[in-house]
PDB file with SEQRES, HELIX, SHEET and CRYST1 records, atoms N, CA, C and O in Angstrom:
SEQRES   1 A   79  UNK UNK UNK UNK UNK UNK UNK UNK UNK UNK UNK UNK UNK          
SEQRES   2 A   79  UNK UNK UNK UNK UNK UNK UNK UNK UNK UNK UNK UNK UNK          
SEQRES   3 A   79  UNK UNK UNK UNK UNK UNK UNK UNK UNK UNK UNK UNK UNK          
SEQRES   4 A   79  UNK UNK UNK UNK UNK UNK UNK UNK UNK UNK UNK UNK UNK          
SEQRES   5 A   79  UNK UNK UNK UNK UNK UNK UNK UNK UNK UNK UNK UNK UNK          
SEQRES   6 A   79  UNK UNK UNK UNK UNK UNK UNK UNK UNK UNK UNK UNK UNK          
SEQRES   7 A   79  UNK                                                          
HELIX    1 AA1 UNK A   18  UNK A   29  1                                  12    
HELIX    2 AA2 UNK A   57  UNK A   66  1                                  10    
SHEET    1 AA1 4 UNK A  36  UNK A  40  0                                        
SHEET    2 AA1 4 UNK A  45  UNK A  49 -1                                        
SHEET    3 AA1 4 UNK A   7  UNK A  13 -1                                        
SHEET    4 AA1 4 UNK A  70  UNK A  73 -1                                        
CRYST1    1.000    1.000    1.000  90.00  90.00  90.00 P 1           1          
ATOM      1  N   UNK A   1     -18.782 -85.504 -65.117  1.00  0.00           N  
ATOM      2  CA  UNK A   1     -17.799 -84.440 -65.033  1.00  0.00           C  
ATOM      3  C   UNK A   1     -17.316 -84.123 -66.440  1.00  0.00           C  
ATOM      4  O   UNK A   1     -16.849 -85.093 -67.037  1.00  0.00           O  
ATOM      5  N   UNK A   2     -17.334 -82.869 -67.147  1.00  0.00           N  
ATOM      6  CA  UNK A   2     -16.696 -82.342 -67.801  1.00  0.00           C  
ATOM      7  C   UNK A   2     -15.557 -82.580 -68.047  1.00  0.00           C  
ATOM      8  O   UNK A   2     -14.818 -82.779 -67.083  1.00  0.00           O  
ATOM      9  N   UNK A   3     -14.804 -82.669 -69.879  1.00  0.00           N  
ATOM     10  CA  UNK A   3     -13.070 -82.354 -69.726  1.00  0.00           C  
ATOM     11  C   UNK A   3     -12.567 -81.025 -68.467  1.00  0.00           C  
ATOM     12  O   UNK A   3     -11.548 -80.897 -67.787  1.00  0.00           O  
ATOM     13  N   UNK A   4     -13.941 -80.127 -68.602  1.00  0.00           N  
ATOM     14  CA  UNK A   4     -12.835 -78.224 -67.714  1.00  0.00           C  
ATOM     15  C   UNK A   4     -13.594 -78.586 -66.168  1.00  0.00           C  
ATOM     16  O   UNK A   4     -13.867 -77.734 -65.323  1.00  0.00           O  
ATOM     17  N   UNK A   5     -13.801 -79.781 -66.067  1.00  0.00           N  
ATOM     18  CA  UNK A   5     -13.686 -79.728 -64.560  1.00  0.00           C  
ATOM     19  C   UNK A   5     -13.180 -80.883 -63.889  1.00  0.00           C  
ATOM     20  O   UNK A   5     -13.228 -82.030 -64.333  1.00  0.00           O  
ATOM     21  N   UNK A   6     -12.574 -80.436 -62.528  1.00  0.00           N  
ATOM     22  CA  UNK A   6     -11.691 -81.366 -61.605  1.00  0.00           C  
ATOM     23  C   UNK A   6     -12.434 -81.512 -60.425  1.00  0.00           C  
ATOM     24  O   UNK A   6     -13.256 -80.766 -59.894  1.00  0.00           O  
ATOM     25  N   UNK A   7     -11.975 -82.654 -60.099  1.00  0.00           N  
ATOM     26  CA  UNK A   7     -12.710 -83.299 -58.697  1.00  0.00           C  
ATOM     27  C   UNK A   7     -11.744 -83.578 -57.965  1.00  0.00           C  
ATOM     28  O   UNK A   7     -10.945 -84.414 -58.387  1.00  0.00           O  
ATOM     29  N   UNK A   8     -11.463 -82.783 -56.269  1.00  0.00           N  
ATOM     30  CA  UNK A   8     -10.595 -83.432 -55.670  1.00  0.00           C  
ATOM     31  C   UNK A   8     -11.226 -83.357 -54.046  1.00  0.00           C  
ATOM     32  O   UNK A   8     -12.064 -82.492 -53.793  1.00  0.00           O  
ATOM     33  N   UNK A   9     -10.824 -84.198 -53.106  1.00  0.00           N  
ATOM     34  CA  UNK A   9     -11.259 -84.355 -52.374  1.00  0.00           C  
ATOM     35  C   UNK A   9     -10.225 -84.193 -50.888  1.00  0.00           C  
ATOM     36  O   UNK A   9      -9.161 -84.786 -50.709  1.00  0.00           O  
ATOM     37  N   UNK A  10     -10.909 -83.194 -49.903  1.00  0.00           N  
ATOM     38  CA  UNK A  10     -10.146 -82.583 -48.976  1.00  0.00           C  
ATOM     39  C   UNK A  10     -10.521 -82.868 -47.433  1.00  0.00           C  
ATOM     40  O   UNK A  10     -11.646 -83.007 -46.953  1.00  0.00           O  
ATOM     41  N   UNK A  11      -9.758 -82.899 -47.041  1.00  0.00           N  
ATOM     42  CA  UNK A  11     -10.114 -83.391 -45.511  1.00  0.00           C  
ATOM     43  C   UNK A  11     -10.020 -82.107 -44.463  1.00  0.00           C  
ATOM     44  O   UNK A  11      -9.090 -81.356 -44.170  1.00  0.00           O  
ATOM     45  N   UNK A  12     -11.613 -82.205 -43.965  1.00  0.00           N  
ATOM     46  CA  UNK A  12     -11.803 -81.229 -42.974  1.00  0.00           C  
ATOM     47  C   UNK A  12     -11.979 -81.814 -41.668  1.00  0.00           C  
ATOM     48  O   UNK A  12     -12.479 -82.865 -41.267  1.00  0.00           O  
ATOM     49  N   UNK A  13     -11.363 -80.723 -41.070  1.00  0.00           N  
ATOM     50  CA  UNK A  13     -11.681 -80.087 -39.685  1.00  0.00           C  
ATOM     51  C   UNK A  13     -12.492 -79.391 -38.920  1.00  0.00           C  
ATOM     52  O   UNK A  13     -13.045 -78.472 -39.526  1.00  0.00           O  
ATOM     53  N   UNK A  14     -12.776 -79.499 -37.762  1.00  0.00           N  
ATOM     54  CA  UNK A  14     -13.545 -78.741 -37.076  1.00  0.00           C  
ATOM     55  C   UNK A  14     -15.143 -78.587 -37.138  1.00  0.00           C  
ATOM     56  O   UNK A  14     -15.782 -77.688 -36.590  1.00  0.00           O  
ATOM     57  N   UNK A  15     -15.626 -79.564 -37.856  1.00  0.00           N  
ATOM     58  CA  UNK A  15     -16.659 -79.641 -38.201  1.00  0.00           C  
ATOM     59  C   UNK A  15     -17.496 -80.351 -36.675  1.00  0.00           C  
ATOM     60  O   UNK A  15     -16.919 -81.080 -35.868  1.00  0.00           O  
ATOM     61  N   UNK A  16     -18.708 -79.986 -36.595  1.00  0.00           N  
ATOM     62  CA  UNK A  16     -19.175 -80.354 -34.834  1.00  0.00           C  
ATOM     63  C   UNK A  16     -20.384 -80.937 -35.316  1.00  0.00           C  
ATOM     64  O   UNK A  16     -21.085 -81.245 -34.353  1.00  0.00           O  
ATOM     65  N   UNK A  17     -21.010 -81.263 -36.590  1.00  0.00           N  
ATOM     66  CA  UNK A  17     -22.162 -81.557 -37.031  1.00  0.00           C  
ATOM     67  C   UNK A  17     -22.872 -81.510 -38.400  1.00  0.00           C  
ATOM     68  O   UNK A  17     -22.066 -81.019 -39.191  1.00  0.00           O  
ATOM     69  N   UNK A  18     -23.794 -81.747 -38.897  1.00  0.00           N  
ATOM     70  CA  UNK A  18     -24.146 -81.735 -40.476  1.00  0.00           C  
ATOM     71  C   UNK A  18     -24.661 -80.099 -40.579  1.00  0.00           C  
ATOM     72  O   UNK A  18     -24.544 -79.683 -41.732  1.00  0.00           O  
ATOM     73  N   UNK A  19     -25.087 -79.309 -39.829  1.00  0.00           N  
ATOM     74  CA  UNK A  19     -25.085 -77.978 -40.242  1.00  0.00           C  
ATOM     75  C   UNK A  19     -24.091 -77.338 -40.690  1.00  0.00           C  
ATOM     76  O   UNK A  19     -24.266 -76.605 -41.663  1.00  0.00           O  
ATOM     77  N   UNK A  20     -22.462 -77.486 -39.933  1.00  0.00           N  
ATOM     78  CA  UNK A  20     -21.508 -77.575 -40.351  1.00  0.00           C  
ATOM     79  C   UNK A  20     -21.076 -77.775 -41.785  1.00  0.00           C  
ATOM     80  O   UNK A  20     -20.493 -76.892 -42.415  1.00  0.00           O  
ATOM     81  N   UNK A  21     -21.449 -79.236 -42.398  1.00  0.00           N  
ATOM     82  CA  UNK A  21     -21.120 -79.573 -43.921  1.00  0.00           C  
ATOM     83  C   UNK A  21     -21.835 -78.546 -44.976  1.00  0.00           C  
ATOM     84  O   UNK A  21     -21.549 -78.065 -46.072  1.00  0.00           O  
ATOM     85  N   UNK A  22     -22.812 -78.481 -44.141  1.00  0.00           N  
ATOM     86  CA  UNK A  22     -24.264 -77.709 -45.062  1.00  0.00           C  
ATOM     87  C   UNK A  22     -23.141 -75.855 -45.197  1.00  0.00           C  
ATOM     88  O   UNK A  22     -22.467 -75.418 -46.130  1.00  0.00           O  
ATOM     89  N   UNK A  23     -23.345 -75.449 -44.232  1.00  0.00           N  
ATOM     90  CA  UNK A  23     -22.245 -74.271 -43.858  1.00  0.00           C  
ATOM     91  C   UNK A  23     -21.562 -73.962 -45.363  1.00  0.00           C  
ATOM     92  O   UNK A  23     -21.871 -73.193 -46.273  1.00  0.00           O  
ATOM     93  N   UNK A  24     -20.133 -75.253 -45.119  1.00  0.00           N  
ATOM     94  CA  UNK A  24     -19.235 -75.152 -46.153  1.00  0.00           C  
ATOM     95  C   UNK A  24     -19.694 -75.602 -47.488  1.00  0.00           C  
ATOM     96  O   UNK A  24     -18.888 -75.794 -48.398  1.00  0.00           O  
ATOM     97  N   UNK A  25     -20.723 -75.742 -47.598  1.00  0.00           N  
ATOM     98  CA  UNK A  25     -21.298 -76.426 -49.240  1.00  0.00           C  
ATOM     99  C   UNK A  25     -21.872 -75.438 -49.596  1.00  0.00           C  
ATOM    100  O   UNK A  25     -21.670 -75.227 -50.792  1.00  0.00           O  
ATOM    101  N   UNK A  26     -22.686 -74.508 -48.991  1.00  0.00           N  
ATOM    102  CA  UNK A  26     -23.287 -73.080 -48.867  1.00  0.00           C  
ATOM    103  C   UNK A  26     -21.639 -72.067 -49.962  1.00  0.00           C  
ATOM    104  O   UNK A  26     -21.553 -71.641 -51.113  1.00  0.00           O  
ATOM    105  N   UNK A  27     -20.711 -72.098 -48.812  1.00  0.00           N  
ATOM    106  CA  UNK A  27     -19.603 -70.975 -49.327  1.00  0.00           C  
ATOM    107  C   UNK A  27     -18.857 -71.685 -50.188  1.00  0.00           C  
ATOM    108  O   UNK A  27     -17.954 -70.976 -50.634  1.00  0.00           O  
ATOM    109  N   UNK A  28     -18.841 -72.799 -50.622  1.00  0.00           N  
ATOM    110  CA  UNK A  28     -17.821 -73.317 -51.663  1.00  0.00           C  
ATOM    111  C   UNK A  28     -18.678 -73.113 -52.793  1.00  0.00           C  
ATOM    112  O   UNK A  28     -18.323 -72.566 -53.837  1.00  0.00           O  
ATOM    113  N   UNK A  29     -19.894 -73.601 -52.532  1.00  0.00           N  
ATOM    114  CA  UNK A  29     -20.352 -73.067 -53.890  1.00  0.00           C  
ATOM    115  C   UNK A  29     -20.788 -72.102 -54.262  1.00  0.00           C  
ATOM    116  O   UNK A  29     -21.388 -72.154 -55.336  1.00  0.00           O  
ATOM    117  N   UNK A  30     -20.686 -70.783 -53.548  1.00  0.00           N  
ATOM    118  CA  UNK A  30     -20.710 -69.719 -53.562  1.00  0.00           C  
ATOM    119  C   UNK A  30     -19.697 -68.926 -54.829  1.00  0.00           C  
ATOM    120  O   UNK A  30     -19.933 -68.030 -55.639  1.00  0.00           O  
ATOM    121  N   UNK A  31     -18.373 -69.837 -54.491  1.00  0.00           N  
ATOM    122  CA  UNK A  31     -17.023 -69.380 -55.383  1.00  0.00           C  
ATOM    123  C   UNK A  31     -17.381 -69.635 -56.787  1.00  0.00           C  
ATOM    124  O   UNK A  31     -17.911 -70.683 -57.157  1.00  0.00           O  
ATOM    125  N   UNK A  32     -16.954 -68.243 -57.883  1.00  0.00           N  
ATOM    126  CA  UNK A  32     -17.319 -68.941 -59.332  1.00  0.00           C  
ATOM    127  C   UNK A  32     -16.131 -69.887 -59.626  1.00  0.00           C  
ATOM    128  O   UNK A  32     -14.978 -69.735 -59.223  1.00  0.00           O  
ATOM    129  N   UNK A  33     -16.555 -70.778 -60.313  1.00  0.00           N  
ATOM    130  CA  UNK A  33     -16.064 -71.545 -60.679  1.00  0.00           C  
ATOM    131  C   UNK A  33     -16.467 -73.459 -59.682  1.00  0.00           C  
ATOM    132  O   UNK A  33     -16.149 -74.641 -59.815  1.00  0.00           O  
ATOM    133  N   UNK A  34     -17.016 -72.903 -59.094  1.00  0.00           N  
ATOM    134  CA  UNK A  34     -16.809 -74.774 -57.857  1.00  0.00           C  
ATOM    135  C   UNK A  34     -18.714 -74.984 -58.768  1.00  0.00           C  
ATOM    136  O   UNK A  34     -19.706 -74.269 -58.909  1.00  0.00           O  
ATOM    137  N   UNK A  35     -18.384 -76.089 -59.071  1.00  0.00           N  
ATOM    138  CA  UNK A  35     -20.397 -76.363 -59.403  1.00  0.00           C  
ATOM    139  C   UNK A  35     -20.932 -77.495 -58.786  1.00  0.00           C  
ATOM    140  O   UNK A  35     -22.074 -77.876 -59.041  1.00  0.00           O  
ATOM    141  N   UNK A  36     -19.947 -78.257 -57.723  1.00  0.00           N  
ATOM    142  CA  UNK A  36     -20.426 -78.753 -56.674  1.00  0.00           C  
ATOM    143  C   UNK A  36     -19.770 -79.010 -55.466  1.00  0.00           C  
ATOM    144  O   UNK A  36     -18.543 -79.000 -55.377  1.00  0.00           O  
ATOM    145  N   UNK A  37     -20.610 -79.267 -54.425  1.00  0.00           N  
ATOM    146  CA  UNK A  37     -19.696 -79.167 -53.133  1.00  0.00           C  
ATOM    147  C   UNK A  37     -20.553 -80.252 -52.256  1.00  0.00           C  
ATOM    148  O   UNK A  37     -21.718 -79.988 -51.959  1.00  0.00           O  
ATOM    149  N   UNK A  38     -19.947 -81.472 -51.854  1.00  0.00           N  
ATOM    150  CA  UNK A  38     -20.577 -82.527 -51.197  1.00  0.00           C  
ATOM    151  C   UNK A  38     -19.789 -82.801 -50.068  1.00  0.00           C  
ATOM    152  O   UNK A  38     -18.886 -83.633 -50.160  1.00  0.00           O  
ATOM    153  N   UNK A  39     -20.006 -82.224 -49.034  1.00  0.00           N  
ATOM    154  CA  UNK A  39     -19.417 -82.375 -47.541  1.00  0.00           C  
ATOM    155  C   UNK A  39     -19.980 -83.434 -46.642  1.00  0.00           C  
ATOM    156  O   UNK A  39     -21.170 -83.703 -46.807  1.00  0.00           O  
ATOM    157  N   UNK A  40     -19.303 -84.087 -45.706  1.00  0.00           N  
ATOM    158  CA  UNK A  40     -20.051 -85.328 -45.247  1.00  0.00           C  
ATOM    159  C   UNK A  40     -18.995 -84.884 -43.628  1.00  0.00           C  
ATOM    160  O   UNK A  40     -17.832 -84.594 -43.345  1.00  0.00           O  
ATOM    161  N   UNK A  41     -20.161 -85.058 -43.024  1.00  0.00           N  
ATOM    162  CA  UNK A  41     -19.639 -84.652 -41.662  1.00  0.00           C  
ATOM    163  C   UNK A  41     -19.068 -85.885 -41.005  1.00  0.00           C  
ATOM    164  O   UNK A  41     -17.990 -85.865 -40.411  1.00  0.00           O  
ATOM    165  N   UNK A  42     -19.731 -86.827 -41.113  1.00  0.00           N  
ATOM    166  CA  UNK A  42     -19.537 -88.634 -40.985  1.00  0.00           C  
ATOM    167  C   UNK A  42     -17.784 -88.901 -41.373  1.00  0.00           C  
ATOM    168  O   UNK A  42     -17.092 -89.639 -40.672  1.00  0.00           O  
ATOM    169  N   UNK A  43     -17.234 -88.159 -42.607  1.00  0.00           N  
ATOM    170  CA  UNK A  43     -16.428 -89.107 -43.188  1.00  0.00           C  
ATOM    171  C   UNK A  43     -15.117 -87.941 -42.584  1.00  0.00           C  
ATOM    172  O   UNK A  43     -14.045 -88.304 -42.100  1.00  0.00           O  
ATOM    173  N   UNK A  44     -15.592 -86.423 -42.786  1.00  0.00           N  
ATOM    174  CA  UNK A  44     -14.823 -85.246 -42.431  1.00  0.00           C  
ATOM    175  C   UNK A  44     -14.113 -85.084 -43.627  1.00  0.00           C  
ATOM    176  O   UNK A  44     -12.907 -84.839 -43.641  1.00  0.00           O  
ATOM    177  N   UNK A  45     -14.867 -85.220 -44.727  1.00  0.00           N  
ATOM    178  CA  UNK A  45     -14.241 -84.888 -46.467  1.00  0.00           C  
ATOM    179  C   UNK A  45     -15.402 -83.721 -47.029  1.00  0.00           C  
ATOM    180  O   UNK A  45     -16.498 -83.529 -46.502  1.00  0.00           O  
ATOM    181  N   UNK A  46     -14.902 -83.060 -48.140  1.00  0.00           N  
ATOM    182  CA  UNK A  46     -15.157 -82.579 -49.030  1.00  0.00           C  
ATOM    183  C   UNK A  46     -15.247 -82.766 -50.222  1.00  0.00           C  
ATOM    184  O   UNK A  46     -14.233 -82.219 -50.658  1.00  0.00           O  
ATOM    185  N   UNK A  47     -15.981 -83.325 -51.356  1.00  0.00           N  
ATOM    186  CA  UNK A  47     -15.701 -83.166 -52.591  1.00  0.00           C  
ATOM    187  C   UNK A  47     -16.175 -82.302 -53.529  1.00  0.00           C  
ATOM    188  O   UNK A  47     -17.344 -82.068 -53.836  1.00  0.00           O  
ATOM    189  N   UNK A  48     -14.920 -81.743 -54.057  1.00  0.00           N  
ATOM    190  CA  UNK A  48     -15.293 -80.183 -54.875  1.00  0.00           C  
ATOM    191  C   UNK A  48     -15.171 -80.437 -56.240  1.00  0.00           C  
ATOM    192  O   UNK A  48     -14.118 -80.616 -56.851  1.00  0.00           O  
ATOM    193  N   UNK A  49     -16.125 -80.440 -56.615  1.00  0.00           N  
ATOM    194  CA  UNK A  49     -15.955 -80.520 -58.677  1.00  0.00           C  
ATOM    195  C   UNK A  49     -15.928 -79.186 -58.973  1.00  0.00           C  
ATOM    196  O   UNK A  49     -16.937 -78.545 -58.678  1.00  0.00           O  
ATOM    197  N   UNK A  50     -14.638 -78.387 -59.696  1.00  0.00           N  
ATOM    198  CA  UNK A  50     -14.570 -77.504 -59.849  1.00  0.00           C  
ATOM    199  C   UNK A  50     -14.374 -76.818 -61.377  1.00  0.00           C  
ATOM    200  O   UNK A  50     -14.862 -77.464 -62.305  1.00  0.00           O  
ATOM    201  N   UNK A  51     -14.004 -76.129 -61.553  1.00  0.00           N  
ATOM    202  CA  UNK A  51     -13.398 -75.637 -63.203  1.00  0.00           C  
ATOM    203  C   UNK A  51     -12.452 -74.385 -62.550  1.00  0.00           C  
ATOM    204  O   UNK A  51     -12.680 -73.258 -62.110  1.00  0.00           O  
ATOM    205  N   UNK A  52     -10.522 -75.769 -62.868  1.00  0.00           N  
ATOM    206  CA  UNK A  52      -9.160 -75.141 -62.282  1.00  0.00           C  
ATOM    207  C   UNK A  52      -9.207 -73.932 -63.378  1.00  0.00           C  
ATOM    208  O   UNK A  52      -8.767 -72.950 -62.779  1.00  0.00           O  
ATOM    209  N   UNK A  53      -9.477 -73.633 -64.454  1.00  0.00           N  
ATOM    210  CA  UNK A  53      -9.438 -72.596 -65.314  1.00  0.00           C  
ATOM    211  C   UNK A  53     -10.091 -70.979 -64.011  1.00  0.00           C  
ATOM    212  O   UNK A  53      -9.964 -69.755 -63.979  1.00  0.00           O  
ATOM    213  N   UNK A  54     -10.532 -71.690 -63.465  1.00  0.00           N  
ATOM    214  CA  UNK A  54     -11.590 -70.310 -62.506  1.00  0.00           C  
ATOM    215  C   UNK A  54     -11.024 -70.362 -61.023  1.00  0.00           C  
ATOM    216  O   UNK A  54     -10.411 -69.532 -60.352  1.00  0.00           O  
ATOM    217  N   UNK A  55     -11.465 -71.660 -60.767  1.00  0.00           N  
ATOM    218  CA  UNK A  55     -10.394 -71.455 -58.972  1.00  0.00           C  
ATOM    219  C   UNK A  55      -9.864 -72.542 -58.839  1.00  0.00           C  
ATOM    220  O   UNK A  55     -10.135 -73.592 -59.421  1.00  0.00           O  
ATOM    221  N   UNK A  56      -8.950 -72.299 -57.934  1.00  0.00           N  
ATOM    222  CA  UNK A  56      -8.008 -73.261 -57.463  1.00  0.00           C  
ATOM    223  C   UNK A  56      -7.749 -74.046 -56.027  1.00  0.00           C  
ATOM    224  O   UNK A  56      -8.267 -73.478 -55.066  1.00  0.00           O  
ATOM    225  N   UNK A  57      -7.291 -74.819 -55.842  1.00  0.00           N  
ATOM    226  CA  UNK A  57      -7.285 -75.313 -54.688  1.00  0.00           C  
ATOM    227  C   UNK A  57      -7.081 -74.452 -53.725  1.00  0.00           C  
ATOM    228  O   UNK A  57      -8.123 -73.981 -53.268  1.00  0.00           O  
ATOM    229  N   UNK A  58      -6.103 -74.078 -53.253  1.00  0.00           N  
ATOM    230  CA  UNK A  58      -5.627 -72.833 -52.570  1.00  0.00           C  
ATOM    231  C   UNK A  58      -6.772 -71.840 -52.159  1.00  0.00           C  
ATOM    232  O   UNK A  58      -6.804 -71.318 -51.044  1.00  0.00           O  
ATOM    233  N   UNK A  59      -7.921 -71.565 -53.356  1.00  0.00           N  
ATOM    234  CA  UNK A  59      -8.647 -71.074 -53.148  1.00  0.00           C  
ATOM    235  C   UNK A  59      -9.768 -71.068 -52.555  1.00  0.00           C  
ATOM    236  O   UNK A  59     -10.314 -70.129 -51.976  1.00  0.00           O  
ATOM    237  N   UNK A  60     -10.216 -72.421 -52.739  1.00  0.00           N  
ATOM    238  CA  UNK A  60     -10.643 -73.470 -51.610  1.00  0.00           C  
ATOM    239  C   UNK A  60     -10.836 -73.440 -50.318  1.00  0.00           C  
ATOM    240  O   UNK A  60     -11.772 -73.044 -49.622  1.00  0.00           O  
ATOM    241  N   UNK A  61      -9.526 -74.050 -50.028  1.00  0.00           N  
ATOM    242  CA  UNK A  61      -8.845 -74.033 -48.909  1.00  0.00           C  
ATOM    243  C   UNK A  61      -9.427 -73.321 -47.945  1.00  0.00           C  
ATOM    244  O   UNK A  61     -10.017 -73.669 -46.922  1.00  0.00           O  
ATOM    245  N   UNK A  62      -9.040 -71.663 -48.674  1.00  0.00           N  
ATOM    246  CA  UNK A  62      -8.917 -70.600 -47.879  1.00  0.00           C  
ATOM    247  C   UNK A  62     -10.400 -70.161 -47.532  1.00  0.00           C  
ATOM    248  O   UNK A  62     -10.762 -69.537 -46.534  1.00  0.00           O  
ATOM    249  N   UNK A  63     -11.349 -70.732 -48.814  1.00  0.00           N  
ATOM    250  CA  UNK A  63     -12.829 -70.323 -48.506  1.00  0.00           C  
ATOM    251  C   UNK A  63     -13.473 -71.077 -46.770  1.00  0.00           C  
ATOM    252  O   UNK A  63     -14.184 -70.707 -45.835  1.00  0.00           O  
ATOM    253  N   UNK A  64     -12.583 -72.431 -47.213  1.00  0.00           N  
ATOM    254  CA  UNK A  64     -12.930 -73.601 -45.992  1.00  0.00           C  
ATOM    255  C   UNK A  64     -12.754 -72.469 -44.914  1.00  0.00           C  
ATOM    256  O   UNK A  64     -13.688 -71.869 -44.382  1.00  0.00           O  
ATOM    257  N   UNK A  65     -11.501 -72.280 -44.687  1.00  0.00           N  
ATOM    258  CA  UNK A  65     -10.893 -71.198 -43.290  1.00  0.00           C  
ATOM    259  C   UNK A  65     -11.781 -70.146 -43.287  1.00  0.00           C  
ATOM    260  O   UNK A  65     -12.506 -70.058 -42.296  1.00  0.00           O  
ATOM    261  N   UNK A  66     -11.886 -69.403 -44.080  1.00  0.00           N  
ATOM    262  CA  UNK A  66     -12.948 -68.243 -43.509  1.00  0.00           C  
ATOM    263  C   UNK A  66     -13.965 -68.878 -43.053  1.00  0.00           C  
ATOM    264  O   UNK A  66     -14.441 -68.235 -42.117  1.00  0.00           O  
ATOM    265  N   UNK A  67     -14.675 -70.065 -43.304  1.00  0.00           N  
ATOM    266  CA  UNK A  67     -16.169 -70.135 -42.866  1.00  0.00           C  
ATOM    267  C   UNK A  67     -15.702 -71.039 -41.420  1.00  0.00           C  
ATOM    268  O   UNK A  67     -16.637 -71.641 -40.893  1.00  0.00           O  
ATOM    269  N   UNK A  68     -14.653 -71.145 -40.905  1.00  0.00           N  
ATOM    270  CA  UNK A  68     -14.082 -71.250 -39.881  1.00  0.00           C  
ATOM    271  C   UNK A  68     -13.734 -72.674 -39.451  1.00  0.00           C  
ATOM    272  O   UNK A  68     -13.924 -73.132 -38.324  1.00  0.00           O  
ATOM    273  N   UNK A  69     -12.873 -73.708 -41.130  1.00  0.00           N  
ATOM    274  CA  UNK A  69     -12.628 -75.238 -40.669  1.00  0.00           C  
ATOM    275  C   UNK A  69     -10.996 -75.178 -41.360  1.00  0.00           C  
ATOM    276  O   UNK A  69     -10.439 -74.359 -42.092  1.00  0.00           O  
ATOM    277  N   UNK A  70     -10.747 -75.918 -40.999  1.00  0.00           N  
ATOM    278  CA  UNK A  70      -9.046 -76.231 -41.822  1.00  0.00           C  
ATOM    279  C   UNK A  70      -9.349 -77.239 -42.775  1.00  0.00           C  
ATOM    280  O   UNK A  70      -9.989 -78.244 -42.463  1.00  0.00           O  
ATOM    281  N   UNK A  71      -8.968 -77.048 -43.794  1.00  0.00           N  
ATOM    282  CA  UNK A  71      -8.618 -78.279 -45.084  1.00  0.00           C  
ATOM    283  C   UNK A  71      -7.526 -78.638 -45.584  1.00  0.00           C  
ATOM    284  O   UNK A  71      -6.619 -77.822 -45.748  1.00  0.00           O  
ATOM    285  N   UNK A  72      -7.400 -80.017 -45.943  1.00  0.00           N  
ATOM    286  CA  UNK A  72      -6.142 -80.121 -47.038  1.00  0.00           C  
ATOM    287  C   UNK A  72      -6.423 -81.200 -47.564  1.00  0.00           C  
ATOM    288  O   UNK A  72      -6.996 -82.187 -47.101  1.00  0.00           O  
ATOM    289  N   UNK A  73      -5.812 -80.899 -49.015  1.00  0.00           N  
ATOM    290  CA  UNK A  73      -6.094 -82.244 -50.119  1.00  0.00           C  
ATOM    291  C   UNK A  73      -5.607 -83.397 -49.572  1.00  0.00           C  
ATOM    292  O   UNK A  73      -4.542 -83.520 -48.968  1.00  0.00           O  
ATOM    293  N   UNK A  74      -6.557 -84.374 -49.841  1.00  0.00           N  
ATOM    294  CA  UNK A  74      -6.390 -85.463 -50.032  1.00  0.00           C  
ATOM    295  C   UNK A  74      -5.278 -85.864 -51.517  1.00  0.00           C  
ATOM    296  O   UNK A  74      -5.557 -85.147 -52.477  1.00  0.00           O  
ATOM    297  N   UNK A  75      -4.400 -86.629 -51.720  1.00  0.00           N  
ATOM    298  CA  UNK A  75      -3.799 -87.127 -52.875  1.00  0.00           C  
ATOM    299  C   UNK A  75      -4.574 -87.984 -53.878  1.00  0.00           C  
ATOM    300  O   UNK A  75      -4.839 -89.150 -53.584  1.00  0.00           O  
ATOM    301  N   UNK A  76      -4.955 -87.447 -55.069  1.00  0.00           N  
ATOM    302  CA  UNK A  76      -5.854 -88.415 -56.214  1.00  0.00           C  
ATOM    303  C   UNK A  76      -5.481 -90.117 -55.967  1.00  0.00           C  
ATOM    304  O   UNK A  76      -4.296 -90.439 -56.046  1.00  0.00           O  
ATOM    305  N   UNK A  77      -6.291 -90.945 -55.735  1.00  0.00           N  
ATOM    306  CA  UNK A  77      -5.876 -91.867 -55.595  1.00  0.00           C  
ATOM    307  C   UNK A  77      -5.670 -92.777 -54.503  1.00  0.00           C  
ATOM    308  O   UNK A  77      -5.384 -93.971 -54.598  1.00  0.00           O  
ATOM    309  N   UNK A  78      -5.906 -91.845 -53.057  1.00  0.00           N  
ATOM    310  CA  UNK A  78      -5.434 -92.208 -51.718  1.00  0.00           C  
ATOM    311  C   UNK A  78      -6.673 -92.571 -51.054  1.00  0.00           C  
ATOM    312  O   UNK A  78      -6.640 -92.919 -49.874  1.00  0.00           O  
ATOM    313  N   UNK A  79      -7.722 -92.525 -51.679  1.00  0.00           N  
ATOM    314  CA  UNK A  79      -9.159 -92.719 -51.251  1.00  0.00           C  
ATOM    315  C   UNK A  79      -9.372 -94.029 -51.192  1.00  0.00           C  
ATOM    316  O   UNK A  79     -10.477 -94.461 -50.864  1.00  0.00           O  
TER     317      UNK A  79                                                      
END                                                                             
């Protein structure tokens, strides 16, 4: 990981299977700025290495919801 990029890790919802993870790894990394997206249907996490200079959590989030799951950060550290 880069100093201009952040890694944080979010807990999803609604996920029914690994096409699912595949789904949201598809549209997160779609967003400029995310340059990886490792979803695990098993654990119901996300981890997004991103560059906060370009997007933001929030932004995230909201990508998760359109492709039709709920997210929210996990706290650095709580893993």
């Amino acid at each position: 990981m880069s100093r201009r990029t952040t890694q944080q890790t979010l807990v999803v919802a609604g996920m029914h299977g690994g096409a699912c993870a595949m789904a949201i790894d598809m549209e997160l990394e779609e967003l400029p700025g995310v340059a990886e997206a490792r979803t695990s249907f098993a654990r119901a996490t996300v981890d997004v290495v991103f560059d906060a200079a370009r997007v933001d959590v929030d932004t995230i989030i909201a990508t998760i919801g359109r492709a039709g799951y709920t997210a929210r950060p996990i706290p650095t550290g709580s893993r």
